[in-house]
C-alpha positions as CSV (number, residue, x, y, z in Angstrom):
1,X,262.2,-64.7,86.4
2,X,264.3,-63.8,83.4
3,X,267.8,-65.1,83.7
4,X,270.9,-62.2,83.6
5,X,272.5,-62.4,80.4
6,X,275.9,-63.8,79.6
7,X,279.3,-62.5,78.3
8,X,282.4,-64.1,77.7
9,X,285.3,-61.5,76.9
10,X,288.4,-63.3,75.7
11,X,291.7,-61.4,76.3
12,X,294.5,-63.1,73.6
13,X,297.1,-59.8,74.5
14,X,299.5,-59.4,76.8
15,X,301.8,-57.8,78.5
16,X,303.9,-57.0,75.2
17,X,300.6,-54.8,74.1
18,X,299.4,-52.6,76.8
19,X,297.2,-50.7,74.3
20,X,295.4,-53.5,73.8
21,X,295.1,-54.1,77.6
22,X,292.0,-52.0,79.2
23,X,289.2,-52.6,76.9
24,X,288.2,-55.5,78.3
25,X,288.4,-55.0,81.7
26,X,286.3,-51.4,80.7
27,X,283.5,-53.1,78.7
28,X,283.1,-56.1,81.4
29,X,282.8,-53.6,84.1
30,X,279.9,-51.7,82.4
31,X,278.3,-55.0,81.5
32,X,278.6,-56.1,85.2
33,X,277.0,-52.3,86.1
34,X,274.5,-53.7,83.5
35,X,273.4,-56.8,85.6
36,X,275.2,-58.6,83.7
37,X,277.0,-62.3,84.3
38,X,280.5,-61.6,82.9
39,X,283.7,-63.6,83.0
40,X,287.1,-62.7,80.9
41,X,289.0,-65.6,79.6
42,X,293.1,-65.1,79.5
43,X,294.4,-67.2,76.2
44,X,297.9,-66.9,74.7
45,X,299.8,-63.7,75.8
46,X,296.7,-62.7,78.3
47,X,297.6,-64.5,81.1
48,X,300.7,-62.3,81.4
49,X,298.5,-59.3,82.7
50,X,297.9,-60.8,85.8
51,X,301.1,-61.6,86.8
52,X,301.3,-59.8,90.3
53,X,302.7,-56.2,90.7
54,X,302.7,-56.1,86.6
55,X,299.0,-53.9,86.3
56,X,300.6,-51.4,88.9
57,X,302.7,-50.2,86.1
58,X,301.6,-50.8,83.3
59,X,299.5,-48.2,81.8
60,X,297.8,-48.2,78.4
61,X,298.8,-44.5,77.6
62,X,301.3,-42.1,78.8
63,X,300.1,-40.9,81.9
64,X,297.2,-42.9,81.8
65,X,295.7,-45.2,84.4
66,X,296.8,-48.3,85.8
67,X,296.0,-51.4,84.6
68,X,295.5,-52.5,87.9
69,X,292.6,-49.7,88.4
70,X,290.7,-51.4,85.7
71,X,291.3,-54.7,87.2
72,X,290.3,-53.6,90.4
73,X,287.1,-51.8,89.4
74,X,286.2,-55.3,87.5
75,X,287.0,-57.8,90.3
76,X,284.8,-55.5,92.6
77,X,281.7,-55.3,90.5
78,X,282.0,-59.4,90.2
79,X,283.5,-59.7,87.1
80,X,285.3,-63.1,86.9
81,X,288.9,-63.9,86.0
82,X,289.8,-67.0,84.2
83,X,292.7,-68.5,82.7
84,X,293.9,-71.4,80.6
85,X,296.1,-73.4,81.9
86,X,298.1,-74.2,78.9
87,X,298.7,-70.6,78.0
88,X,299.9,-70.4,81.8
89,X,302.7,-73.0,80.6
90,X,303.1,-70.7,77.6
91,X,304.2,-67.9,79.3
92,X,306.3,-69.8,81.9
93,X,304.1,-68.8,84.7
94,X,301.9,-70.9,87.8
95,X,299.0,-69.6,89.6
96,X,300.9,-68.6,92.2
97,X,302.3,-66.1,90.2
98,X,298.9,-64.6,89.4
99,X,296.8,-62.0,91.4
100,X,294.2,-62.9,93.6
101,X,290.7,-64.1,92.7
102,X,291.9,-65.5,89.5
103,X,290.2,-68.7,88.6
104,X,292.1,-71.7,86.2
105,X,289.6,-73.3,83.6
106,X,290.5,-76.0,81.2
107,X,289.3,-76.3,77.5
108,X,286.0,-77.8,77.8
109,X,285.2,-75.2,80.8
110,X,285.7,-72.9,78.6
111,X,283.9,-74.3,75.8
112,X,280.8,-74.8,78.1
113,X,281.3,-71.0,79.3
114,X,281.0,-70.1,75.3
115,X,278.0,-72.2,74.2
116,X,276.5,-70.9,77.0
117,X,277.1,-66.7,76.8
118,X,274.7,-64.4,75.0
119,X,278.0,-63.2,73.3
120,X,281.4,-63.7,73.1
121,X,284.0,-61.0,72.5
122,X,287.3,-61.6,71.8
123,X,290.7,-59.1,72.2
């Protein structure tokens, strides 16, 4: 049986760039549509996307959707949401502060998580 194959998407962007916020929630979901195994990573500014209540507002264009539609869509195909925990302390924020299903990985986690993807993509 062959095994699913792997992507790592690596969102560096936060809050302070909403056009650079979508994309990877978008390309994750199609990969997951894709029988695909696919995790985002939150680095740096990232994190601050999933504070709670933020994705209701935010959109990526005027008009636009919702950041939290593309999170939502994402979450519900099995995409997986993972953060550092430094750039958590970066941004002042705790888990608790964080929507739900959103997982907290260290550095070698995510190390292991990136020798171990077919690709790696990175926002």
């Amino acid at each position: 049986m062959e095994e699913e194959p792997k992507v790592l998407y690596v969102q560096t962007h936060g809050v302070d760039e909403p056009s650079k916020a979508a994309t990877p929630f978008y390309l994750a979901t199609a990969a997951a549509a894709m029988d695909m195994d696919v995790a985002i990573y939150f680095t740096m500014h990232g994190p601050t996307l999933l504070q709670k209540g933020v994705a209701d507002d935010l959109t990526v264009k005027k008009g636009g959707a919702p950041l939290a539609r593309f999170i939502d869509q994402a979450q519900g195909i099995g995409v997986r949401l993972l953060v550092c925990q430094p750039s958590l302390d970066l941004n002042d924020l705790q888990m608790e502060d964080l929507i739900e299903g959103v997982e907290m990985i260290g550095g070698a986690a995510f190390n292991d998580l990136a020798v171990e993807s077919d690709a790696v993509i990175s926002f």
